[in-house]
PyMOL Python script that loads the backbone (N, CA, C, O; Angstrom):
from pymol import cmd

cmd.read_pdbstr("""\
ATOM      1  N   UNK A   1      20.449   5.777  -8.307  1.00  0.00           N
ATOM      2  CA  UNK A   1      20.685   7.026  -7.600  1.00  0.00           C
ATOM      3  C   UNK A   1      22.163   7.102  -7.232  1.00  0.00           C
ATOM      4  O   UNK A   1      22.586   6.164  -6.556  1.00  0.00           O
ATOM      5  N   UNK A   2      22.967   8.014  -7.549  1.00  0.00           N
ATOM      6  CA  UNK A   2      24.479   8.601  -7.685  1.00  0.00           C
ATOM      7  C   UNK A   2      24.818   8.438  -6.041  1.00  0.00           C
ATOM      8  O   UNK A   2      23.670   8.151  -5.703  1.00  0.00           O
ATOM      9  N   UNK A   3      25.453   8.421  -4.989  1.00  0.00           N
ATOM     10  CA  UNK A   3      25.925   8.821  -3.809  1.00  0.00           C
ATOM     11  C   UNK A   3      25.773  10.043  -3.477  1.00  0.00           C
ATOM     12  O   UNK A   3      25.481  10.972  -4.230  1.00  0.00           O
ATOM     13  N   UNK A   4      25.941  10.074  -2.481  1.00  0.00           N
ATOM     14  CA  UNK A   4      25.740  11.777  -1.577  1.00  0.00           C
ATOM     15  C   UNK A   4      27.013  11.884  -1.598  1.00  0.00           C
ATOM     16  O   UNK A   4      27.831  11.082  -2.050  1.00  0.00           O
ATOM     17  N   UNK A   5      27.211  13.047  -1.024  1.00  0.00           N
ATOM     18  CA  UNK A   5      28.525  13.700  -0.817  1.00  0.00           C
ATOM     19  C   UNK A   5      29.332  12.869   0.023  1.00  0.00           C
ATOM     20  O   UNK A   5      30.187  12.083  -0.384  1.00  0.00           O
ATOM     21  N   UNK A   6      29.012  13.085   1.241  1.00  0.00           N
ATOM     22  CA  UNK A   6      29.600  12.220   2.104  1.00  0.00           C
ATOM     23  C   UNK A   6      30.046  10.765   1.888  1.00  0.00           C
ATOM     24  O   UNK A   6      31.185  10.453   2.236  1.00  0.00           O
ATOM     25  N   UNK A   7      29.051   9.659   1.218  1.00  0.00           N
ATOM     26  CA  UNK A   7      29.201   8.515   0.624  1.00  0.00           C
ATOM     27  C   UNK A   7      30.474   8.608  -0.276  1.00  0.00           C
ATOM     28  O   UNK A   7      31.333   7.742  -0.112  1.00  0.00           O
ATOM     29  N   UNK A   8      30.667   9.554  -1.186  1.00  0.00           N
ATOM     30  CA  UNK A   8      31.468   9.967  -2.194  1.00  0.00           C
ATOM     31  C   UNK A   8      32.817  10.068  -1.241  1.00  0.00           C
ATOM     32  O   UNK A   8      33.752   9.294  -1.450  1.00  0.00           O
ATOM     33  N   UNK A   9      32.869  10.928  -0.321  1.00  0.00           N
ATOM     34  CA  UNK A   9      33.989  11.380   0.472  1.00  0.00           C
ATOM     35  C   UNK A   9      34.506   9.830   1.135  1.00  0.00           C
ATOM     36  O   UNK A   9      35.665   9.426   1.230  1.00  0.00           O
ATOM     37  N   UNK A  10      33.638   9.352   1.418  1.00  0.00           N
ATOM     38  CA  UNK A  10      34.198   7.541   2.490  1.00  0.00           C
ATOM     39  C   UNK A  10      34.572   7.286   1.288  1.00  0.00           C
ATOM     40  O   UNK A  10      35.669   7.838   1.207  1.00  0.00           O
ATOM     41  N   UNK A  11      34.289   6.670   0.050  1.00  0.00           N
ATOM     42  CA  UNK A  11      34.997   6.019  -0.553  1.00  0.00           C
ATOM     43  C   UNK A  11      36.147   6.720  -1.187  1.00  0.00           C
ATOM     44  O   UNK A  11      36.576   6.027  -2.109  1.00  0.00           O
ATOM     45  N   UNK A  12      36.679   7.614  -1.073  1.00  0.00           N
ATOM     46  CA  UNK A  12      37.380   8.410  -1.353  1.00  0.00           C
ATOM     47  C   UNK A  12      38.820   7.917  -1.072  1.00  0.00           C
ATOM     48  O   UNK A  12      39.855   7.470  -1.566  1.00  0.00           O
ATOM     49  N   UNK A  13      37.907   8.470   0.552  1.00  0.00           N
ATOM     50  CA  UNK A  13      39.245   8.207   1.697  1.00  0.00           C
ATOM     51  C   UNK A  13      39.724   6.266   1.595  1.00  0.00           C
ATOM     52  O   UNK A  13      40.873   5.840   1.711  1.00  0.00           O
ATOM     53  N   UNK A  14      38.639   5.527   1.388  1.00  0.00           N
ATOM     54  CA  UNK A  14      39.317   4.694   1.245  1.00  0.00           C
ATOM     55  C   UNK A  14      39.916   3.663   0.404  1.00  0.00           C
ATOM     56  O   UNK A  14      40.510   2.627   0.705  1.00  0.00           O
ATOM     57  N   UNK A  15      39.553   4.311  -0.980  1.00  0.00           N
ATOM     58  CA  UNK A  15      40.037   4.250  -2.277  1.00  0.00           C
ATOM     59  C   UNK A  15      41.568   4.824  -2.211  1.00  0.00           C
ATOM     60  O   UNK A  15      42.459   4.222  -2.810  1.00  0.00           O
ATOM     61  N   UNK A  16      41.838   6.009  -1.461  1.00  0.00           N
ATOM     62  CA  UNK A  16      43.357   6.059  -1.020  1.00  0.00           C
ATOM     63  C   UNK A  16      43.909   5.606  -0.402  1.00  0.00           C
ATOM     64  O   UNK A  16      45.080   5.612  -0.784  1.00  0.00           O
ATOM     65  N   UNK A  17      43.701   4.913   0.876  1.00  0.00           N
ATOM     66  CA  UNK A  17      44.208   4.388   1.654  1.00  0.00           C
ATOM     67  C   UNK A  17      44.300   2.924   1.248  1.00  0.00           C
ATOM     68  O   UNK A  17      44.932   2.115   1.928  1.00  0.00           O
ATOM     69  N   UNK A  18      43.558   2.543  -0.052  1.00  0.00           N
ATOM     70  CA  UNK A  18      43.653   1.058  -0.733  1.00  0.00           C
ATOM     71  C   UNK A  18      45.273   1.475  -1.756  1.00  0.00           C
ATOM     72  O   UNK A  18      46.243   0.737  -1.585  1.00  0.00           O
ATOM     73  N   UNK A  19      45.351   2.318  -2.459  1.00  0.00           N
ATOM     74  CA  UNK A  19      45.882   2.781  -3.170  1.00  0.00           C
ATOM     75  C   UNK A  19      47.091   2.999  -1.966  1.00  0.00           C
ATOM     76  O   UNK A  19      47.747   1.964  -1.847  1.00  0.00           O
ATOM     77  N   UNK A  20      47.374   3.686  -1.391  1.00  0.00           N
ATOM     78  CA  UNK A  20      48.638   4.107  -0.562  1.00  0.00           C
ATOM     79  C   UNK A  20      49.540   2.214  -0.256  1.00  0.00           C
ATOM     80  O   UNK A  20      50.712   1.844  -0.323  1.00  0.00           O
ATOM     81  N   UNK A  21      48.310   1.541   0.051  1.00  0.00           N
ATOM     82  CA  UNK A  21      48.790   0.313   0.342  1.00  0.00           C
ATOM     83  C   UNK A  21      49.236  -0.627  -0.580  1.00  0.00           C
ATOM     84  O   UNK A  21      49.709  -1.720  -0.269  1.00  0.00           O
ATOM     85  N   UNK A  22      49.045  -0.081  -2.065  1.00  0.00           N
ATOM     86  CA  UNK A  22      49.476  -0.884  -3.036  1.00  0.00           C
ATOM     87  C   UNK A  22      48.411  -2.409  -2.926  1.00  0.00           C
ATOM     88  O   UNK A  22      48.902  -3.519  -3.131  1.00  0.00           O
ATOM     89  N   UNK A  23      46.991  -2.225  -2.590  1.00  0.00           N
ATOM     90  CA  UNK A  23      46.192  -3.466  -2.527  1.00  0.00           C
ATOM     91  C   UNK A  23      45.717  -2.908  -3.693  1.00  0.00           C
ATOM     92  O   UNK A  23      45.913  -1.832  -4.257  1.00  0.00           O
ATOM     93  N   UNK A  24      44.890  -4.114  -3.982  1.00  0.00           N
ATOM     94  CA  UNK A  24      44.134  -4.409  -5.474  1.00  0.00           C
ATOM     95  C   UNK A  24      42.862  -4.288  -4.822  1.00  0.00           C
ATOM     96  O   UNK A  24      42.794  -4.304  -3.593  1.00  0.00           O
ATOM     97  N   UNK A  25      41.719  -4.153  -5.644  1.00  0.00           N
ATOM     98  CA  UNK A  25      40.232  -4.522  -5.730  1.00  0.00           C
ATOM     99  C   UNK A  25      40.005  -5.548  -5.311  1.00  0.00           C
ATOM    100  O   UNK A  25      39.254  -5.919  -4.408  1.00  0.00           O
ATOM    101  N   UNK A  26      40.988  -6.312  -6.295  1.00  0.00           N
ATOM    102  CA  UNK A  26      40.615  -7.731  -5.393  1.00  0.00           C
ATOM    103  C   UNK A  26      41.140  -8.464  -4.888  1.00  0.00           C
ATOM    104  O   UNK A  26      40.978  -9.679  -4.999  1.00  0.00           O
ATOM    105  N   UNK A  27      41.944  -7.866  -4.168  1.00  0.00           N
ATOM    106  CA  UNK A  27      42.667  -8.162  -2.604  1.00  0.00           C
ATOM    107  C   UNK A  27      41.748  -8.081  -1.606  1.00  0.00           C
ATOM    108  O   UNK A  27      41.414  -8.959  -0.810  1.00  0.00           O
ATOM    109  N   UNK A  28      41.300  -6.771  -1.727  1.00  0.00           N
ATOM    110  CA  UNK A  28      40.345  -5.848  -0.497  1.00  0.00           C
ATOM    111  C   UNK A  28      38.886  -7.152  -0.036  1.00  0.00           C
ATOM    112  O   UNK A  28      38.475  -7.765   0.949  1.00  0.00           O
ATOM    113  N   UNK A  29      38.524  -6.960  -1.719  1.00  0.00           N
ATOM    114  CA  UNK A  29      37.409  -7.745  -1.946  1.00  0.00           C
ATOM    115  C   UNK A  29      37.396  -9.505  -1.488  1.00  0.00           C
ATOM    116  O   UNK A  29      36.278 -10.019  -1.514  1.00  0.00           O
ATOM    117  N   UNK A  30      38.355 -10.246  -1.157  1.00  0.00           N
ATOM    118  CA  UNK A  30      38.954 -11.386  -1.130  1.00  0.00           C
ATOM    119  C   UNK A  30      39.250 -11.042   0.250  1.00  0.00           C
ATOM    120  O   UNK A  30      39.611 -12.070   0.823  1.00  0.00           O
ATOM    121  N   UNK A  31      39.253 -10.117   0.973  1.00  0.00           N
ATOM    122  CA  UNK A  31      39.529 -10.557   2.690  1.00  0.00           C
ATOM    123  C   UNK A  31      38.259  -9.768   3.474  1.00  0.00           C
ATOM    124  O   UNK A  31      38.206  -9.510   4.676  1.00  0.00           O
ATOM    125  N   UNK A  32      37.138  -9.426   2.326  1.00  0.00           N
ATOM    126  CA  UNK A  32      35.900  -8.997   3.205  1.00  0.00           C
ATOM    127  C   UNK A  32      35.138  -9.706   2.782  1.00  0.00           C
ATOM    128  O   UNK A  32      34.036  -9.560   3.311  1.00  0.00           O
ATOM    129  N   UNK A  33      35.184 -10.495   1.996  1.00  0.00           N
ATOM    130  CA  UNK A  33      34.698 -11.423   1.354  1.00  0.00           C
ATOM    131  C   UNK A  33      33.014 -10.912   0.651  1.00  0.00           C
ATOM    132  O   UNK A  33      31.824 -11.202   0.780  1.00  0.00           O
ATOM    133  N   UNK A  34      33.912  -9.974  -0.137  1.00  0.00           N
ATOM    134  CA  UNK A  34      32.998  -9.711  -1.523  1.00  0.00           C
ATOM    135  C   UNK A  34      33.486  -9.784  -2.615  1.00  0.00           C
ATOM    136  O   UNK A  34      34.708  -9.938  -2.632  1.00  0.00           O
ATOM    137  N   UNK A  35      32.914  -9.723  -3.662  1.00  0.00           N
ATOM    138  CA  UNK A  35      33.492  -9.536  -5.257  1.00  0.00           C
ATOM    139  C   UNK A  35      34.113  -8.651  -5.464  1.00  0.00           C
ATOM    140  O   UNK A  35      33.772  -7.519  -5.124  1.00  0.00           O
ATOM    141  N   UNK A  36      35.511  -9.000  -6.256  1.00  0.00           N
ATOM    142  CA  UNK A  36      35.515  -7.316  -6.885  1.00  0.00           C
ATOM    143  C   UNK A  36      34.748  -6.721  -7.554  1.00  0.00           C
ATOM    144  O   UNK A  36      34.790  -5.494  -7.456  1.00  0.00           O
ATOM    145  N   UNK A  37      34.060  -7.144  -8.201  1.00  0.00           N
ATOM    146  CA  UNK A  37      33.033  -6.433  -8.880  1.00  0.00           C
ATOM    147  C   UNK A  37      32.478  -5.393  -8.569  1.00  0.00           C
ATOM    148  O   UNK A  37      32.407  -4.310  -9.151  1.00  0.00           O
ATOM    149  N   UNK A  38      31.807  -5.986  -6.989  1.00  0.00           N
ATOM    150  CA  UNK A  38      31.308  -4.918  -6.131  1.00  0.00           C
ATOM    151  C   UNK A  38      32.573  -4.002  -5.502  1.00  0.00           C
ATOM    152  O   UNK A  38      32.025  -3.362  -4.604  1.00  0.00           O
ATOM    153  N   UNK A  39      33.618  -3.724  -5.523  1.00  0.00           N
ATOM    154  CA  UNK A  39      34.191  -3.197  -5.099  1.00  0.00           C
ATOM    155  C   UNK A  39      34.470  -2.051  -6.085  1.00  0.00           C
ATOM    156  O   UNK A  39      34.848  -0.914  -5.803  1.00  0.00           O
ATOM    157  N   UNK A  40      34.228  -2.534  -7.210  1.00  0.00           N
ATOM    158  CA  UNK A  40      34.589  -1.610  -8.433  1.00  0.00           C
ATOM    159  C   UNK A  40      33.181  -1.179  -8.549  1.00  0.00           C
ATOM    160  O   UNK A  40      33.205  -0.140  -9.208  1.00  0.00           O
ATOM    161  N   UNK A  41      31.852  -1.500  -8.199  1.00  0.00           N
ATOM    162  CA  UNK A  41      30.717  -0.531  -8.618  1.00  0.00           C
ATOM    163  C   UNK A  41      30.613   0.320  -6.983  1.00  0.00           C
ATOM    164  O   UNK A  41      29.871   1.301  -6.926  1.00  0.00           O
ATOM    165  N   UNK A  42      31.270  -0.052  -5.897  1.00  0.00           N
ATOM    166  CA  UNK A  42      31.405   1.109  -4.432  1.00  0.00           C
ATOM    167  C   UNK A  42      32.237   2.163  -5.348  1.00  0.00           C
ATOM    168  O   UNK A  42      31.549   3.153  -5.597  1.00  0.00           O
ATOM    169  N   UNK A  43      33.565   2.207  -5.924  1.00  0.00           N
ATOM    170  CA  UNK A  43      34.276   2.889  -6.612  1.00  0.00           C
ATOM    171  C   UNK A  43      33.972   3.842  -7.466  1.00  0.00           C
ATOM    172  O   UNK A  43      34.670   4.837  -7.664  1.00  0.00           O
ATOM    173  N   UNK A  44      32.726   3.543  -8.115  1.00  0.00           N
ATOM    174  CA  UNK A  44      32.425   4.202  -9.466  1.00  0.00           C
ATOM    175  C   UNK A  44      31.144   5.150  -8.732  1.00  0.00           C
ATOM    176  O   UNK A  44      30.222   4.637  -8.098  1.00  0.00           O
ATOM    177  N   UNK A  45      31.278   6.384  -8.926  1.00  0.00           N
ATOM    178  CA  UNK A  45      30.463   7.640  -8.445  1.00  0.00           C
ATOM    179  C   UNK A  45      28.728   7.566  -8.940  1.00  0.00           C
ATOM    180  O   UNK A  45      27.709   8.184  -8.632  1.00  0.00           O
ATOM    181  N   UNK A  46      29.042   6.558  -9.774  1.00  0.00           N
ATOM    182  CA  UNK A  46      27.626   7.143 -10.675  1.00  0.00           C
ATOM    183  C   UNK A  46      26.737   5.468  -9.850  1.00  0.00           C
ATOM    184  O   UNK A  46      25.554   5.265  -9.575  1.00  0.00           O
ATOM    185  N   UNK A  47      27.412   4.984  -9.763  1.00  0.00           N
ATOM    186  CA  UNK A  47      26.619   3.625  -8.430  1.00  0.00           C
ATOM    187  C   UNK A  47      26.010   3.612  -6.849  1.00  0.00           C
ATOM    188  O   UNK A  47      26.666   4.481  -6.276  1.00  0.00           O
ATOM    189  N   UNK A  48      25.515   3.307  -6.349  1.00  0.00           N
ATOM    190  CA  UNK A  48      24.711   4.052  -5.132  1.00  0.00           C
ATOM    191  C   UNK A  48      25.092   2.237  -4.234  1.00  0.00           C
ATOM    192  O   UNK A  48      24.489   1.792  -3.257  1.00  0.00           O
ATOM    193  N   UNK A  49      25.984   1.713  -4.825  1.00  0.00           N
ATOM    194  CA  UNK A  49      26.264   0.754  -3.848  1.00  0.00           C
ATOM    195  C   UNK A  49      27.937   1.256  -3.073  1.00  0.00           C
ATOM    196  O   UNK A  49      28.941   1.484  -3.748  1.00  0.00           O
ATOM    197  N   UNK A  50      27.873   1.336  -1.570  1.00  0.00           N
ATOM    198  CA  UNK A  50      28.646   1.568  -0.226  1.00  0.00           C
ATOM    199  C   UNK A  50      28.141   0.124   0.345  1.00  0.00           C
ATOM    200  O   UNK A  50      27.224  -0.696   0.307  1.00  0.00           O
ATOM    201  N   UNK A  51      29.964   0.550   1.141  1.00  0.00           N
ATOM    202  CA  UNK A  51      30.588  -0.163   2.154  1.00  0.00           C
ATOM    203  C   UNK A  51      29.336  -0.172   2.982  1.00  0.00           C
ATOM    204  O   UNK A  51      28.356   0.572   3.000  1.00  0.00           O
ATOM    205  N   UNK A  52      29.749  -1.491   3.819  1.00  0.00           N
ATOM    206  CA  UNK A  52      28.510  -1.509   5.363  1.00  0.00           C
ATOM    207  C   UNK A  52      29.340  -0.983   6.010  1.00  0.00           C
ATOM    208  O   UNK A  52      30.452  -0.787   5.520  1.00  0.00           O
ATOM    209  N   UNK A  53      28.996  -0.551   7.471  1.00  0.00           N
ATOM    210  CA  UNK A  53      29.472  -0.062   8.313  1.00  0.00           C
ATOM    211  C   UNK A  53      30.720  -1.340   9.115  1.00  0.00           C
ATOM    212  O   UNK A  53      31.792  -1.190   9.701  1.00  0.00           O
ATOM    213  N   UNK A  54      29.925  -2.501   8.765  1.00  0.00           N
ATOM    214  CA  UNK A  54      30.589  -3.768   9.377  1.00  0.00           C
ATOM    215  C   UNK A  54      31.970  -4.083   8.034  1.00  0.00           C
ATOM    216  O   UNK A  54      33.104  -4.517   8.240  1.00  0.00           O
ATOM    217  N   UNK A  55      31.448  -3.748   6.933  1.00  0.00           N
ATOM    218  CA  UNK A  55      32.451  -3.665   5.958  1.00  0.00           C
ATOM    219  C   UNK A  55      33.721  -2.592   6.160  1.00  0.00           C
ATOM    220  O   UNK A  55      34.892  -2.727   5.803  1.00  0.00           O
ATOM    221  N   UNK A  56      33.225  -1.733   6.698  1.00  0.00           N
ATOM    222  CA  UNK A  56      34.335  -0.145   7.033  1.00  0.00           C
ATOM    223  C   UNK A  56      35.018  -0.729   8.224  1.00  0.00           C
ATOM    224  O   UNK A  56      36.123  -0.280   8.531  1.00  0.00           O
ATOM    225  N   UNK A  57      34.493  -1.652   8.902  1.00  0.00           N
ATOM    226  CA  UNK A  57      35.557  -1.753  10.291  1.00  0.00           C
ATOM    227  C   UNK A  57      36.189  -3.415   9.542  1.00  0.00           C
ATOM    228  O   UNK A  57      36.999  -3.869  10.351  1.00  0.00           O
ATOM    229  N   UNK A  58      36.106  -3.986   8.806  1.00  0.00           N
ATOM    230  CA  UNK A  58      36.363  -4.695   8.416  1.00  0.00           C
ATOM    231  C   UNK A  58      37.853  -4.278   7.876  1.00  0.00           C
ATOM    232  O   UNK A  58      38.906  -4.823   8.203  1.00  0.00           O
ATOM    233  N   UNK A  59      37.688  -3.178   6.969  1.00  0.00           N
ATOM    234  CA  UNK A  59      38.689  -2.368   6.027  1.00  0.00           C
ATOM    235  C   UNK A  59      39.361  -2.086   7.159  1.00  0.00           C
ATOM    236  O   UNK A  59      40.495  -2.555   7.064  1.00  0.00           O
ATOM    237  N   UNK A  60      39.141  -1.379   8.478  1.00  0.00           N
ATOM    238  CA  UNK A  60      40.175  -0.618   9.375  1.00  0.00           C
ATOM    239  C   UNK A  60      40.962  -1.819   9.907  1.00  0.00           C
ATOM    240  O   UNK A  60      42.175  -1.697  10.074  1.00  0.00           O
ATOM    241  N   UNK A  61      40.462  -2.751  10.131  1.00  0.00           N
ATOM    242  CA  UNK A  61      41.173  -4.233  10.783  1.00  0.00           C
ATOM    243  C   UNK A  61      42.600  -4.255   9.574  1.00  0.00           C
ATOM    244  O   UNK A  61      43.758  -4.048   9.936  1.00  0.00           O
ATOM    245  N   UNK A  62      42.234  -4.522   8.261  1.00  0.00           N
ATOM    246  CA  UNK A  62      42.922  -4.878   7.286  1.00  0.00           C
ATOM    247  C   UNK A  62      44.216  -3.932   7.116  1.00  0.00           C
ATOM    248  O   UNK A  62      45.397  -4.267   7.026  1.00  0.00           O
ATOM    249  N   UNK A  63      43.656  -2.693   7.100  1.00  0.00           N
ATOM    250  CA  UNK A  63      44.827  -1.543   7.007  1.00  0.00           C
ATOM    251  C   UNK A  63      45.519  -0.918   8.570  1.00  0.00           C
ATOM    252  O   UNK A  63      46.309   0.022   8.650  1.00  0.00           O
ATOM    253  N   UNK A  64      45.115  -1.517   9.422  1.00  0.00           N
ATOM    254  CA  UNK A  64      45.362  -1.593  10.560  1.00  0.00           C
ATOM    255  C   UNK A  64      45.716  -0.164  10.722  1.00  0.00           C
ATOM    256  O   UNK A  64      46.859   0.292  10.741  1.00  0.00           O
ATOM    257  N   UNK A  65      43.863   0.927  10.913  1.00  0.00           N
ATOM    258  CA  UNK A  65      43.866   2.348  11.309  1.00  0.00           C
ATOM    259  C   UNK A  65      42.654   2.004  11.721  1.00  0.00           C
ATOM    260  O   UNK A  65      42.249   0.843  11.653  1.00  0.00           O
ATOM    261  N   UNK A  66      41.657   3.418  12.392  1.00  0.00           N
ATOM    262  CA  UNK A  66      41.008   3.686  12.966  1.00  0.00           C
ATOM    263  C   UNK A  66      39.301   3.381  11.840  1.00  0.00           C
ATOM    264  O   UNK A  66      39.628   3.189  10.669  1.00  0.00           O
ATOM    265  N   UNK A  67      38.224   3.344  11.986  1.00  0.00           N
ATOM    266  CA  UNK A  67      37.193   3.022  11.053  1.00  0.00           C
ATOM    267  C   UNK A  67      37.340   4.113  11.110  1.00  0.00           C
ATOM    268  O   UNK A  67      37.905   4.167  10.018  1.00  0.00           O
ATOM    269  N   UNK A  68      37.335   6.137  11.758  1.00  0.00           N
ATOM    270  CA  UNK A  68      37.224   7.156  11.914  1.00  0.00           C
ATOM    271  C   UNK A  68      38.191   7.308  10.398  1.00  0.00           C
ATOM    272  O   UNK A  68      37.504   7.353   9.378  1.00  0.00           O
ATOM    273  N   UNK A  69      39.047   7.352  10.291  1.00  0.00           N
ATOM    274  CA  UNK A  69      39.996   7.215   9.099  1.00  0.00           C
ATOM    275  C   UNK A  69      38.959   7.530   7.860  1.00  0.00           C
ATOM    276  O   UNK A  69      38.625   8.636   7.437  1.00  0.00           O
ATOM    277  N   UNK A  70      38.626   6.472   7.488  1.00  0.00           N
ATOM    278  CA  UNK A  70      37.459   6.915   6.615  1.00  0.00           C
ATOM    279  C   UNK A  70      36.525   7.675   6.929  1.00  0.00           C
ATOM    280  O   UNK A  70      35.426   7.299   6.522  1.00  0.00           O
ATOM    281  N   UNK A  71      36.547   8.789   7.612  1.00  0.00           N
ATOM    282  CA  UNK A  71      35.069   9.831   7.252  1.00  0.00           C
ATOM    283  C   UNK A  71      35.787  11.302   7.381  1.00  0.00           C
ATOM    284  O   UNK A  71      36.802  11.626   7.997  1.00  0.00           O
ATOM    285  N   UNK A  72      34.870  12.086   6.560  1.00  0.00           N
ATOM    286  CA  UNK A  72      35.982  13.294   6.611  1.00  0.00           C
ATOM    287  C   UNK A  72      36.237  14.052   8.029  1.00  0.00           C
ATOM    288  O   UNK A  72      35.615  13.788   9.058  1.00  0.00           O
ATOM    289  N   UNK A  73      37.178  14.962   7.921  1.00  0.00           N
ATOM    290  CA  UNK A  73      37.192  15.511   9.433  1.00  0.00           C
ATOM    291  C   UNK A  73      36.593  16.781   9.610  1.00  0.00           C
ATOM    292  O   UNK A  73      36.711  17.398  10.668  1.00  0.00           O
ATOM    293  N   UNK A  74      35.868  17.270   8.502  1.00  0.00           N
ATOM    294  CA  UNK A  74      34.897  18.244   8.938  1.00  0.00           C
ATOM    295  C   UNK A  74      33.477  17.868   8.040  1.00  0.00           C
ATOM    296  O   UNK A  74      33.437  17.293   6.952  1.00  0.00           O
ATOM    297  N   UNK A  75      32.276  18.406   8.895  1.00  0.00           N
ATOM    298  CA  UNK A  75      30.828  17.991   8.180  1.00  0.00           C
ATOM    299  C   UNK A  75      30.820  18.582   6.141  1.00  0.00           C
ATOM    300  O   UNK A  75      31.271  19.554   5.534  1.00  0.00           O
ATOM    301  N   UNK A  76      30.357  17.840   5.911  1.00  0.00           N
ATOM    302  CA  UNK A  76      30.453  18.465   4.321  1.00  0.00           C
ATOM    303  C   UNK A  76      29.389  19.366   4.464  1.00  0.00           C
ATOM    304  O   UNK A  76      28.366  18.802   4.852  1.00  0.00           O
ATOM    305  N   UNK A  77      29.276  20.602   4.281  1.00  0.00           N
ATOM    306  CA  UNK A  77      28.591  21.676   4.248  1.00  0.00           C
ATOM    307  C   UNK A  77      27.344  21.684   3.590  1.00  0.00           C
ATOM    308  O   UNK A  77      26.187  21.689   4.012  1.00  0.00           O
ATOM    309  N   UNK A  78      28.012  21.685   2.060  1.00  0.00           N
ATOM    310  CA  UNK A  78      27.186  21.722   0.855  1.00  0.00           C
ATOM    311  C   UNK A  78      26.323  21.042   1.024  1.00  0.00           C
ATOM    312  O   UNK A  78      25.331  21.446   0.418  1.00  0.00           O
ATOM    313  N   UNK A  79      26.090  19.768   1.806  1.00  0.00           N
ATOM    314  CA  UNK A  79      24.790  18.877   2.069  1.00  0.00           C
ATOM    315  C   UNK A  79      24.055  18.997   3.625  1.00  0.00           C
ATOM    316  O   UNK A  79      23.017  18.494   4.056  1.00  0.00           O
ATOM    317  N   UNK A  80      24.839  19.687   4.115  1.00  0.00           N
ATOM    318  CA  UNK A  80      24.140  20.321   5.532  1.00  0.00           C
ATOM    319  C   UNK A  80      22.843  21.094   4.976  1.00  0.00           C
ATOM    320  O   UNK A  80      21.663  20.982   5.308  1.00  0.00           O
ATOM    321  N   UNK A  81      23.729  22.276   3.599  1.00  0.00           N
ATOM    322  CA  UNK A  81      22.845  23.228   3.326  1.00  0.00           C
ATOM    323  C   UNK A  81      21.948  23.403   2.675  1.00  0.00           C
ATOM    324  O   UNK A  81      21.460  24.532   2.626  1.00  0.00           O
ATOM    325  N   UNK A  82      21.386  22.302   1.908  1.00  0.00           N
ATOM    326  CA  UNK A  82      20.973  21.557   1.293  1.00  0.00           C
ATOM    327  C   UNK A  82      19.896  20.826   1.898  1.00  0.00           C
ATOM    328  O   UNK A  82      18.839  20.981   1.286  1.00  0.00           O
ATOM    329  N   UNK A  83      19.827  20.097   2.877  1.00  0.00           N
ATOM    330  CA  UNK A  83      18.762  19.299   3.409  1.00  0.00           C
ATOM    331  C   UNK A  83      18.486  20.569   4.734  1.00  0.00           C
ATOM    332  O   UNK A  83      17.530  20.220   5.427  1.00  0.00           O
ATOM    333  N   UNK A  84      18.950  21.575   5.084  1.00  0.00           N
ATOM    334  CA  UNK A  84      18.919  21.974   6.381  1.00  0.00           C
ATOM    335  C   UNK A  84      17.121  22.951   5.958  1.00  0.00           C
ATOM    336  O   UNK A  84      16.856  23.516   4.897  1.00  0.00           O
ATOM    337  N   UNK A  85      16.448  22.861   6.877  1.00  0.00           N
ATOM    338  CA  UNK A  85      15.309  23.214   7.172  1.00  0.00           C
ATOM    339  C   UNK A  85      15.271  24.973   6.758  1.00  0.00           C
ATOM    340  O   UNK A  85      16.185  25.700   7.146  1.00  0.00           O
ATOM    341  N   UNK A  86      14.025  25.557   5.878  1.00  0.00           N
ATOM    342  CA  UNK A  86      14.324  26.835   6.157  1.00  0.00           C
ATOM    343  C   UNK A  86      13.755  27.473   7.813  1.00  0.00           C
ATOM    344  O   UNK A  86      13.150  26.963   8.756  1.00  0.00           O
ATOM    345  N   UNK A  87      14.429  29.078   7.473  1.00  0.00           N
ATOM    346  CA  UNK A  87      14.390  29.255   8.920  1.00  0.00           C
ATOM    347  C   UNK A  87      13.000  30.402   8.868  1.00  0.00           C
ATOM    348  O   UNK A  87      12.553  30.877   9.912  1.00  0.00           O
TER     349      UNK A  87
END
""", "prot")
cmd.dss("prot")
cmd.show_as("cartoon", "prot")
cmd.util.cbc("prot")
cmd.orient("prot")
């Protein structure tokens, strides 16, 4: 099963913020102490494996920002509207 939107959007944000820092896969992966492997199937859209939450504050320690950093700053809609109840 592919990621949700949102899932898609966290790794996004922190697929750039890996990238802005000039870290590797398996840099990242080597101080959270996972594989790159797995870092490269969080990466790839069509994989349904994400960061833990303990992994995301892990990442904010490393890049020394907020865990908030990674999530977008407004609700993704398209999946509000989508799961939202009819009326």
């Amino acid at each position: 099963m592919p990621k949700s939107l949102i899932e898609l959007e966290i790794v996004s944000l922190v697929r750039k913020k890996r990238k802005d820092l000039n870290m590797s896969q398996a840099k990242i992966a080597a101080l959270i102490q996972v594989s790159a492997g797995y870092i490269g199937q969080i990466e790839m859209q069509s994989s349904d494996s994400m960061y833990s939450y303990d992994q995301l504050n892990r990442l904010a320690l490393l890049f020394h920002c907020s865990p908030k950093e990674f999530l977008p700053e407004e609700p993704i809609e398209s999946r509000i509207s989508e799961t939202a109840p009819p009326e």
